[in-house]
C-alpha positions in Angstrom: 65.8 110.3 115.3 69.3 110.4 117.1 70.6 107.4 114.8 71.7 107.6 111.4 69.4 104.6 110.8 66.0 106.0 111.8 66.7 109.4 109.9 67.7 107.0 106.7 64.8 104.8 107.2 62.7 108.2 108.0 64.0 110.5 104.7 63.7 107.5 102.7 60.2 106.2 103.6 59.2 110.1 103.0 60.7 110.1 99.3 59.2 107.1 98.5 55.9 108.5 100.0 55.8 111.4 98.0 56.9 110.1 94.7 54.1 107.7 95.5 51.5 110.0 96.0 52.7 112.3 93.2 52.8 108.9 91.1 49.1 108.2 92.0 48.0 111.3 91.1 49.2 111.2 87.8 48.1 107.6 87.2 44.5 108.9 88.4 44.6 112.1 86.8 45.4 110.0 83.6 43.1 107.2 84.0 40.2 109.5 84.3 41.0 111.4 81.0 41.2 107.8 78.9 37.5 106.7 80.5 36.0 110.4 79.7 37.7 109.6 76.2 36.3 106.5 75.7 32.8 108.1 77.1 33.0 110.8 74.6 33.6 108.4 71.7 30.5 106.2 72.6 28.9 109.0 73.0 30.0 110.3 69.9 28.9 107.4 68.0 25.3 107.8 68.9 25.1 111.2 68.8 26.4 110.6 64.6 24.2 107.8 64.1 21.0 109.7 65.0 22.4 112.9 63.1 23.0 110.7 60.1 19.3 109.6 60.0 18.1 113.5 60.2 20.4 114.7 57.6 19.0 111.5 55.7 15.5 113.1 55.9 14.1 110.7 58.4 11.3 112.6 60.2 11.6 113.0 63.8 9.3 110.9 64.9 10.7 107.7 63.1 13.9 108.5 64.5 15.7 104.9 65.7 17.1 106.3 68.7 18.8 103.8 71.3 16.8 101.2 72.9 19.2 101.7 76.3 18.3 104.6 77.1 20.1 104.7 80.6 23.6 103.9 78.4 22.9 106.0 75.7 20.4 108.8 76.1 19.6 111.2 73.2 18.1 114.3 72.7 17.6 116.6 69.6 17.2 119.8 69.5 16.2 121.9 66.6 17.5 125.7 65.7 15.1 127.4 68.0 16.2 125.3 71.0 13.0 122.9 71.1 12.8 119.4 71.6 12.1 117.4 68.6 12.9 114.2 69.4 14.3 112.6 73.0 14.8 108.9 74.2 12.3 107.2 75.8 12.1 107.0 79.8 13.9 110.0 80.0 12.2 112.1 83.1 15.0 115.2 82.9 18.2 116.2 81.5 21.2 118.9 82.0 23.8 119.2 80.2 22.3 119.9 76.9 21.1 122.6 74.7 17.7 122.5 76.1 15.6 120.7 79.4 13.0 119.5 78.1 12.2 115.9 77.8 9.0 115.8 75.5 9.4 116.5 71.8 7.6 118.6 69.7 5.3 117.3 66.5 6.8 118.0 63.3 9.2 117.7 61.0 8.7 114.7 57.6 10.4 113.6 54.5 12.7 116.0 52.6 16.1 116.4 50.6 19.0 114.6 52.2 21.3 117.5 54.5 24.6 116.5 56.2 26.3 116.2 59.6 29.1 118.5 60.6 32.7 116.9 60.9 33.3 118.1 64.1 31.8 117.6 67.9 31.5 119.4 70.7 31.6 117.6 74.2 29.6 118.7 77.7 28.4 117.2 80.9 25.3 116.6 82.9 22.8 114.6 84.5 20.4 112.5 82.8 17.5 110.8 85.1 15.8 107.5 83.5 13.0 105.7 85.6 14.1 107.7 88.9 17.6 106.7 88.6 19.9 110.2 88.4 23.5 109.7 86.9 26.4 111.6 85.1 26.9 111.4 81.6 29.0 113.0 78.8 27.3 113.9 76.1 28.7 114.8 72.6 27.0 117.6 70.5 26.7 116.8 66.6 25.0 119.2 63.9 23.3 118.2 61.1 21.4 119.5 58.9 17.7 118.4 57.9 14.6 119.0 55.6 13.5 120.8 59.3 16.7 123.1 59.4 19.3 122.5 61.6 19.2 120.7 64.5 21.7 119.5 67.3 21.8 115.9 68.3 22.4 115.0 72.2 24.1 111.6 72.6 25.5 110.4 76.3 27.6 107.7 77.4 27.6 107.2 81.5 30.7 108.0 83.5 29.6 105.4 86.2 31.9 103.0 84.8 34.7 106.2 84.6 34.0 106.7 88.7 33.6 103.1 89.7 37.3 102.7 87.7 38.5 105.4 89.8 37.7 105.3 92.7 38.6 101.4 92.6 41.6 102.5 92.0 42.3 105.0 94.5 40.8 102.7 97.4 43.3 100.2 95.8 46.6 102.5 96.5 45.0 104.2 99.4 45.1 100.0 100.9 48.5 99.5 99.9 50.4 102.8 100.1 50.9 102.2 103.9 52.1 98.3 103.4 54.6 99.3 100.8 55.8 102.7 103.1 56.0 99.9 106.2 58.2 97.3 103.5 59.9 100.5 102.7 60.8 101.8 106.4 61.7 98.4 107.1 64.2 97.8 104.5 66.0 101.0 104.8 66.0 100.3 108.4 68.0 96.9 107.9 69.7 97.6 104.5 71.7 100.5 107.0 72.2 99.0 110.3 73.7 96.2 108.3 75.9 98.9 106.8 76.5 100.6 109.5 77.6 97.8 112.0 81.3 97.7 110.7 81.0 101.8 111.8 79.9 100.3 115.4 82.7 98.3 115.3 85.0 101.1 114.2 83.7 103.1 117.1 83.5 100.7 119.7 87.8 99.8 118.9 88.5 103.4 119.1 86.8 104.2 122.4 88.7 100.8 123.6 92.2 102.1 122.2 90.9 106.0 123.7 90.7 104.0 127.0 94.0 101.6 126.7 95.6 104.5 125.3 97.5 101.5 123.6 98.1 102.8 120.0 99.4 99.5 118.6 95.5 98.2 118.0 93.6 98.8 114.7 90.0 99.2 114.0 88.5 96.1 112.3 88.5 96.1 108.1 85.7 94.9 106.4 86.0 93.1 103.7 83.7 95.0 101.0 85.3 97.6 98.6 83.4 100.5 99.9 83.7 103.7 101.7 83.2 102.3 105.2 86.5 99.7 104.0 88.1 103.2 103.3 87.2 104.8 106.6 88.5 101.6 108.5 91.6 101.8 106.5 92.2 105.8 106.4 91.5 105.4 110.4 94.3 102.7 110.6 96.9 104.7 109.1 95.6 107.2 111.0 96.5 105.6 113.9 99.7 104.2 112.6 101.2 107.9 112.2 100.0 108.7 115.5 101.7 105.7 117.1 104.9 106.3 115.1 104.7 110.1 116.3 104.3 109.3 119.9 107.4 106.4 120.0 109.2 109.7 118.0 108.7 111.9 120.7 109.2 110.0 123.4 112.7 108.4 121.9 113.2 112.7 121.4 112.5 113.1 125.2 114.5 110.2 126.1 117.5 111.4 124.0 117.0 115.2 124.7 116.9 114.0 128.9 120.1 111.7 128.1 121.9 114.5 126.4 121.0 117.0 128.6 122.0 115.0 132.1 125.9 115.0 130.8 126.5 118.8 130.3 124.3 119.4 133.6 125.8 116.5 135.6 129.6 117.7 134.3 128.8 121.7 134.8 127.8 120.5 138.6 130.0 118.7 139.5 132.9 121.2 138.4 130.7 124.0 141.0 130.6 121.4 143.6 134.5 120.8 143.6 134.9 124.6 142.8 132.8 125.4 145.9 135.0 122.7 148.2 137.9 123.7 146.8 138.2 127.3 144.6 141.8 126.6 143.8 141.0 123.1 141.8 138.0 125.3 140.1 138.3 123.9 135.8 136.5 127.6 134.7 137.3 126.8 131.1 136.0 123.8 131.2 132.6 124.8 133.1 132.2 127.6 130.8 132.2 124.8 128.1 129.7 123.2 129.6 127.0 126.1 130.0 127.8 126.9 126.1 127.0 123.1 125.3 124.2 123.2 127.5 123.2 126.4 125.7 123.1 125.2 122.7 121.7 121.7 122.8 118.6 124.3 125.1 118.5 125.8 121.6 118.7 123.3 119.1 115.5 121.4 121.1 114.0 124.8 121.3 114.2 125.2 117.2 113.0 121.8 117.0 110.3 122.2 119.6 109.3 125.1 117.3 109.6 123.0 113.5 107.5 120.8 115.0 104.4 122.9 116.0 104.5 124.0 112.6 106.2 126.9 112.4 106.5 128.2 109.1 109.2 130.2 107.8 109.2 134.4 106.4 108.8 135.1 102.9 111.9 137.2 102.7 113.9 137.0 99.7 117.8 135.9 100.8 120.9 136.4 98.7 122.6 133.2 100.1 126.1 134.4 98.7 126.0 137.3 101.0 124.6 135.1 103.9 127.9 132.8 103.0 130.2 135.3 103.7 128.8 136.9 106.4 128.7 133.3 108.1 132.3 132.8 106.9 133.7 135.8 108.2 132.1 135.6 111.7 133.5 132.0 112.2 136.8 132.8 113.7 137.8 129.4 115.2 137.6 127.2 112.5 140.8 124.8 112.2 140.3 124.6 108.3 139.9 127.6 106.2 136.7 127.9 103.8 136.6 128.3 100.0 133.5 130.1 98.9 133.0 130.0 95.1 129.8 130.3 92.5 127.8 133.2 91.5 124.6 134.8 93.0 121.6 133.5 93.8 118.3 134.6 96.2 116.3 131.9 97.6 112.7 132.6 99.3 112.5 132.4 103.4 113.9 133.0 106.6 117.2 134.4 106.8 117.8 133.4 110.5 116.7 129.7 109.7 118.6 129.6 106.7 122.3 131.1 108.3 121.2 128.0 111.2 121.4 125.3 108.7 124.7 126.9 106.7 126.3 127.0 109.9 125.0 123.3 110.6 126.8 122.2 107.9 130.1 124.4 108.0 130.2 122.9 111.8 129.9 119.6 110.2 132.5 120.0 107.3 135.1 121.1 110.4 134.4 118.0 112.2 135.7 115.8 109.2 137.7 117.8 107.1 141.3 117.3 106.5 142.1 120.1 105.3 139.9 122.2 102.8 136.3 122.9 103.2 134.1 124.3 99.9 130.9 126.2 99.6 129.3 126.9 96.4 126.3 129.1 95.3 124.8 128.7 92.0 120.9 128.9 90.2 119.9 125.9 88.7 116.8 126.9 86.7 113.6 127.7 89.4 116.2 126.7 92.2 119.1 128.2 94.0 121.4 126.0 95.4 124.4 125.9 97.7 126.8 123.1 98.5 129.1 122.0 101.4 131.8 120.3 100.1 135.0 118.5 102.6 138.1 116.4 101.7 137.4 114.2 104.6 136.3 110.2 104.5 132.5 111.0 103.3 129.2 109.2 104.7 128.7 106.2 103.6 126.1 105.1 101.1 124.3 103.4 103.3 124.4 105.7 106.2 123.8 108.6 104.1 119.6 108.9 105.5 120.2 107.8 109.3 122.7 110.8 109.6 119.3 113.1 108.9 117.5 111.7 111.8 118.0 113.4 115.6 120.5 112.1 118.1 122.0 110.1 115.6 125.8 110.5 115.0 127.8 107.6 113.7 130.5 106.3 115.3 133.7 108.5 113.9 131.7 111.6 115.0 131.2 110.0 118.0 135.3 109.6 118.6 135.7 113.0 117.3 133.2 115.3 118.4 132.9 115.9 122.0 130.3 118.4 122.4 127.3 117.4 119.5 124.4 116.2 120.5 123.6 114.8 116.8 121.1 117.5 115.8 122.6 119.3 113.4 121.9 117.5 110.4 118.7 116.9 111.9 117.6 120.8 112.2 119.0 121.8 108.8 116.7 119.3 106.9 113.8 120.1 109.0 114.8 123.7 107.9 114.7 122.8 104.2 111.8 121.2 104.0 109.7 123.9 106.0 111.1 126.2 103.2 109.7 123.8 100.6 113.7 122.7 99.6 115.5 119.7 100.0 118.3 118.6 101.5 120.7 115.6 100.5 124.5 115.2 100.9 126.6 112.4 98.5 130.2 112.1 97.6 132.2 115.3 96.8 135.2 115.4 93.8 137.6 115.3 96.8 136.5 112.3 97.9 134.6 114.0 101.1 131.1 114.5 102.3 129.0 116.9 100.0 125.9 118.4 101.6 123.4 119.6 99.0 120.9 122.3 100.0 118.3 122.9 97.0 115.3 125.7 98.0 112.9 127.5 96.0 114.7 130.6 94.1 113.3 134.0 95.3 
């Protein structure tokens, strides 16, 4: 009962059981009633041919009562509950309005009576020549030159049991077969549907063990929900793979950014340590800030990554643009802040990070004016970096987003980046459910395009 295929082939052999049983109960139940039916007709017959003859004023005695008497016994029974007339052979009878088996003298011509409409329907035992068996009987009035009497007419239910019980033994013989066929198909019907599972599991412990995520589980070829699975688990493991060559190409990058400021920083202390008076302080000082900040920028990242997810704070982004403005003492071109007012849902720490991403950026490339605009755009609030420098390129204008990348201009002009600026600031948007795109601005410059959810 550990596989799926014995509970399937279990559960299902069980259903069918029961409906089977539940089935043949019915079918029994039903049977029965049409033989008793048919019983109580022929039995009802007799019993109105006998009563028509009374009510006709035949005397009791002259009564043409059923030769068979074992298939259709008769007994009539006047008002006081005497026999008047019974079929011949018959050694006892129960069932009936009265015991007795001998009738009593009487009764002769007379006016014509009638014989009720309706019948009433009992059972006994009738025994004929020693034999005992079950009849029904059906109870017809009629009324005679006598009085009223009661005529007793049977029709066996031998033929009503032997049906039966034939076919009880019947489905009683088969049930088992057809629960075995049952088993057995269900049994095959799901291992056959269940092998491309196997084979699912049996690539996935292999690719577990190889730790080589550039295998894929087998596909079947059907349409169906094991095709899915297969399919679902591939690209399954095809963001998996893509996230481990991402974060090892980040761990590669991050070690290769990270050896320069370290390897510069010590060898200015060695030389400073041989020789204080050749000591570049400014320059090691540089250094430890770069450091410090690239130690930063990976830690952010490290932190977007595990899903951090920003505050619910409401931020009035033209306030957080000049404050950023007016801390930003150093800048070699002066920034224009225009627009109106508008609040945008999240973190305020995260969001002054990605504005000062981009005024760092619109520095870099500047010539000699550098723009940023707030303004609400419907559900939205939106602010814009705009410089009068040479742009991005069209088809650059993704690859800048991704980390470590900085195209070659940035790479003759910026000294210190690391290329994870750009990077950071659209992993900030999109944690605060915003976007982040940058095109051509009026002056012919780069403009960045920050769009978040309005607060």
């Amino acid at each position: 009962m550990r596989s799926v295929r014995a509970r399937t082939a279990v559960g299902a052999t069980l259903v069918v059981a029961l409906a089977l049983v539940v089935a043949g109960i019915a079918l029994l139940a039903v049977l029965r009633a049409n033989l008793v039916d048919q019983a109580e007709l022929e039995a009802e017959v007799s019993a109105r041919s006998v009563a028509s003859q009374v009510a006709g004023g035949t005397p009791f005695a002259r009564l043409d009562l059923p030769d068979d008497t074992e298939e259709h016994p008769v007994q009539v029974v006047d008002g006081e509950g005497r026999v008047v007339a019974v079929g011949e052979d018959i050694e006892a009878i129960s069932g009936t309005g009265s015991s007795g088996t001998k009738a009593v003298p009487g009764g002769g011509d007379g006016e014509a009576g009638e014989v009720e409409e309706e019948a009433a329907y009992s059972t006994g035992r009738v025994t004929v020549d020693g034999d005992t068996a079950a009849y029904r009987f059906a109870a017809v009035k009629a009324s005679g030159p006598r009085g009223e009497v009661t005529v007793y007419a049977g029709a066996p239910l031998a033929t009503e049991a032997a049906t039966v019980a034939g076919v009880r033994d019947a489905m009683l013989t088969a049930l088992p077969l057809l629960l075995l066929v049952v088993g057995g198909v269900t049994w095959l019907v799901t291992r056959r549907a269940l092998r491309p599972v196997e084979g699912i599991r049996r690539e996935m412990a292999a690719i577990t063990a190889s730790e080589d995520l550039s295998r894929r589980v087998p596909e079947p070829g059907t349409h169906d929900e094991v095709a899915r699975l297969a399919r679902t688990t591939n690209e399954t493991l095809a963001a998996l793979e893509a996230s481990v060559e991402r974060q090892r190409r980040f761990v590669a990058d991050a070690s290769h950014e990270l050896r320069s400021p370290i390897a510069s920083l010590r060898t200015q202390l060695e030389v400073g340590a041989a020789h204080p008076e050749l000591l570049d302080l400014p320059g090691a000082v540089a250094d430890t800030v770069r450091l410090q900040q690239l130690a930063a920028d990976l830690l952010l990242l490290a932190r977007l990554d595990a899903g951090e997810r920003p505050g619910q704070g409401r931020v009035d982004l033209a306030a957080l643009v000049r404050e950023e403005v007016a801390q930003r003492v150093g800048d070699r071109v002066p920034v224009r802040i225009e627009g109106g007012e508008a609040e945008a849902a999240g973190s305020r720490g995260q969001l002054a990070r990605v504005l000062g991403n981009l005024l760092d950026n619109a520095q870099r490339h500047a010539e000699s004016a550098v723009t940023v605009t707030v303004r609400r755009e419907g559900r939205h609030a939106v602010l814009t970096v705009a410089d009068d420098g040479a742009g991005v390129p069209e088809p650059e204008r993704e690859r800048i987003f991704a980390r470590f990348v900085r195209l070659d201009d940035a790479r003759g002009r910026d000294e210190g980046g690391a290329g994870l600026g750009l990077a950071i600031a659209r992993d900030v948007a999109l944690r605060h459910g915003g976007t982040l795109t940058v095109g051509r601005a009026p002056g012919g410059g780069a403009l960045f395009v920050l769009r978040l959810p309005a607060g």
